[in-house]
C-alpha positions, 0 to 999 in steps of 0.5 A: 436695180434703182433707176439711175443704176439702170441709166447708167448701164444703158448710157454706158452701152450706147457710149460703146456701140458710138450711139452718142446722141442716145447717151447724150439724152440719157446723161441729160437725165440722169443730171437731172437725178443727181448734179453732185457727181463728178464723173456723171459730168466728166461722161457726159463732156466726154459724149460732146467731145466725141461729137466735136461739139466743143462749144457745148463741151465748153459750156456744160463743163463750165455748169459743172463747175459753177455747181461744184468748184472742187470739180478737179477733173472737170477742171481738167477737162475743161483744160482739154477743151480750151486747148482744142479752141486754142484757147491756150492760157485758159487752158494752162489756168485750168489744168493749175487749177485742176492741181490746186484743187487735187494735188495728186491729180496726175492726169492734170500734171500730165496735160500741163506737162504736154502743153507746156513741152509743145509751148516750149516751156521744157523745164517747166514741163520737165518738173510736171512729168517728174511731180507726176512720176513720183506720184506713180512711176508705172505710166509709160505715157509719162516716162515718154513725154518725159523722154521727149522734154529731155530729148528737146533740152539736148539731154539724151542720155536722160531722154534714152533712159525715158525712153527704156523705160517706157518700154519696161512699161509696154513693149508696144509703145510703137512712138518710144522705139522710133524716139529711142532710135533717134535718141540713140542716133544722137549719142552714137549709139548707130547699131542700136538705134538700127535695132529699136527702128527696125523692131518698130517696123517688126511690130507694125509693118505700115508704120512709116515713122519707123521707116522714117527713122532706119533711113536717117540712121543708114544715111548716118552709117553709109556717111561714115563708112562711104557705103554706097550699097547702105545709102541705097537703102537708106533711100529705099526705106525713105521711099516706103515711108513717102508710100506710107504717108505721102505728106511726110516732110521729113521723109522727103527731106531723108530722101534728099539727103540720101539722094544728095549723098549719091551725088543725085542732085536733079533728084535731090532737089525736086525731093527738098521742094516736095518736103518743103512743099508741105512744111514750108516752116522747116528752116533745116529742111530749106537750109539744106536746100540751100545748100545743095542749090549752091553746090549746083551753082559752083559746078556750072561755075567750074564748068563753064569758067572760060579761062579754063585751058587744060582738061579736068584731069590736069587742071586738077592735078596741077591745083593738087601739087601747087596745094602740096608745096603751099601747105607748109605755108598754111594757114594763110593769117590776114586781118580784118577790124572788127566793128562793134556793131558786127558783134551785136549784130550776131547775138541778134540774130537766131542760132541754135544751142551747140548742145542742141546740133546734131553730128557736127563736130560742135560740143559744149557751151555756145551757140551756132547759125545756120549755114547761110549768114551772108544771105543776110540782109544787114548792111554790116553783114554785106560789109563783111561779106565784100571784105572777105570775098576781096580777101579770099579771091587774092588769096588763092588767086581765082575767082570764088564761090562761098558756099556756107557761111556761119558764126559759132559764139562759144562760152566756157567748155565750148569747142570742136573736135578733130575734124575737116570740111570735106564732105562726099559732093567734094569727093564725088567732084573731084574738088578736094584741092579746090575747097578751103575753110576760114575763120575770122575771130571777132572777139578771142574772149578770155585767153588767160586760162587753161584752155585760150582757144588755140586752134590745132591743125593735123598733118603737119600739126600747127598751134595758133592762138588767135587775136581780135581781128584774124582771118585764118584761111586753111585747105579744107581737107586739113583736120583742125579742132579747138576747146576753149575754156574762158569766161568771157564769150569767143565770137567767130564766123566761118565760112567754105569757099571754093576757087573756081579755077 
């Protein structure tokens, strides 16, 4: 056996019982015997790396490639380290390099495919995993990180599709249960996702994300089918995940939604503060915070109004039958001019792809906001906001409370399907006959076409093609739905409101 045979055998068993500084001597010695092969470098970096000595790990690798620069894999590697220093446009020059050098270099296209997906650059990342899978479609870790890029682009059924095949691959890839089951979630598809989560949850009992996962999903299906009995298990599986892993944010924010369902709202928010707490970057997570400290605030309104002067009972009956007569009258149309200003204030401001949206009724082309326009800071917003405030209180004749605000700029094949704004904490509080729904149409977009945008209410049914400047005010129990088909952009805002008496 020749010496560096011998070397080898020893560096490779000091390697595997982790006596890295021993391996480290060794490989030092061995470079000296023979500098001109390639994996020699790539073990010892490897060593470095598992010593967290990144600095040296960096320059080593930059030796090995100032010897040699047709090192593809030292490129890689280097790529790898750079991105640990968050180094991270040398890092993506490496891994190009990597590809430039050796074409068929599927670790590279992986590494690149991963960072640009992390970097948000997904269709960039989309064209790295398919190069890669079609230089060997049998890696699981591939079709997975595919799965992921599609899933982010709003692309599910594709992302499902990964994600299958993921499985095919190794029926224990735990991640590619939990992603099929929110993939799953997505299109629908509850009773399945229910499955893949739970089968998680069979192969490794103390995976939290899987009890992560099942509670979202219970959460989904009790919303449906207003099962209290699911939504207690939705919170207790929320809870074996926070046991799991206490500084899990989505599984706090779970809980809260769970909690909040129940009408739970002490609870519910103390577990918004937690998730928010330890991911303070999660506009969701605060949106729907939000949400709930508004619902908090419109009931101490309710209760504490003064000019109250019947019992709940009554009161709410009596809102009840006033609402039965008058809603053959809805919707209630105003007008607003429209600034230009207001307009492009919008496109300034973030929003969210419909395709993107999770369960609400949105579909198609466009985009949306968050749920609290009017908490900003603009001039132009707090105009709009007075005007309609005005325009809502006359309305229905009280005092109100705003409790969501948004815009929705739909494009060619944007829309909404049949649907109303009632949600559980209206029903648990009795405030069905005390919430109503308004849409103010900013611009109407292109109204020459198959599909103009007409605004459809149900029960008893009722057209409206909007114009420029229309406010529509409707009970938010009323189900409505409108598909638009026009080239030109249709910008709306829309709000909830509640009156307080």
């Amino acid at each position: 056996m020749s010496n560096i045979v011998y070397q080898l055998n020893k560096a490779k068993k000091a390697y595997l019982n982790n006596n890295f500084t021993e391996a480290k001597a060794i490989y030092k010695e061995i470079l000296k015997l023979n500098q001109n092969n390639e994996l020699y470098w790539i073990n010892y970096i490897a060593i470095y790396l598992n010593l967290k000595e990144f600095d040296q790990a960096e320059i080593i690798a930059r030796k090995a490639i100032n010897l040699n620069p047709g090192f593809a894999k030292v490129y890689c590697n280097l790529g790898v380290i750079l991105q640990i220093k968050d180094k991270i446009n040398e890092a993506i020059a490496c891994y190009k390099k990597s590809i430039v050098i050796d074409a068929k270099y599927i670790v590279a296209y992986n590494n690149l495919g991963i960072l640009l997906k992390k970097l948000g650059h997904l269709d960039e990342a989309k064209k790295n995993f398919i190069y890669s899978i079609s230089l060997n479609a049998k890696l699981p870790n591939t079709h997975f990180h595919l799965g992921n890029t599609l899933y982010k682009l709003g692309k599910f059924n594709d992302a499902e599709n990964c994600y299958r095949k993921t499985l095919l691959l190794n029926a224990n890839y735990l991640e590619a249960y939990v992603a099929l089951a929110f993939t799953l979630r997505e299109i629908g598809k509850l009773s399945e996702a229910e499955k893949f989560s739970r089968k998680a949850i069979e192969l490794k009992p103390d995976y939290a994300q899987a009890y992560y996962s099942l509670s979202t999903i219970l959460s989904d299906v009790a919303r449906l089918n207003e099962d209290v009995n699911l939504l207690k298990e939705a919170e207790k599986f929320s809870r074996k995940a926070i046991d799991l892993k206490p500084d899990y944010a989505e599984a706090y924010s779970s809980l809260a939604i769970v909690l909040h369902d129940m009408n739970k709202l002490k609870e519910s928010e103390e577990s918004y503060k937690k998730s928010i707490k330890i991911n303070p970057n999660n506009n969701l997570i605060k949106n729907n915070y939000k949400i709930l400290v508004n619902q908090q605030k419109l009931l101490n309104l309710i209760r504490n109004n003064k000019d109250i002067k019947k019992t709940k009972k009554n009161f709410i009956n009596n809102v009840k039958l006033e609402n039965d007569i008058k809603i053959k009258s809805y919707p209630l149309i105003y007008n607003r001019d429209v600034e230009d200003e207001l307009i492009k204030k919008l496109y300034d401001i973030n929003s969210t792809e419909l395709i993107k949206t999770k369960g609400g009724p949105l579909f198609g082309n466009g985009k949306t906001s968050d749920y609290n326009l009017f908490d900003n800071t603009s001039m132009i917003i707090k105009k709009v906001k007075k005007d309609i405030s005005k325009i809502i209180s006359k309305a229905v004749n009280s005092e109100v409370h705003i409790v969501d605000s948004f815009f929705n700029i739909l494009s060619v094949g944007g829309g909404s399907v049949s649907h109303n704004h009632i949600n559980n904490f209206d029903k648990i509080n009795g405030l069905l006959n005390q919430k109503y729904s308004l849409t103010y149409y900013l611009d109407v977009g292109d109204q020459n076409c198959k599909e103009p945008g007409e605004f459809k209410l149900y029960d008893p049914e009722k057209i409206v093609l909007p114009s420029k400047g229309m406010i529509m005010i409707i009970p938010a129990t009323r189900n409505h739905s409108a598909v638009y088909g026009g080239s030109k952009d249709r910008v709306m805002i829309g709000i909830n409101f509640y009156s307080i008496v």
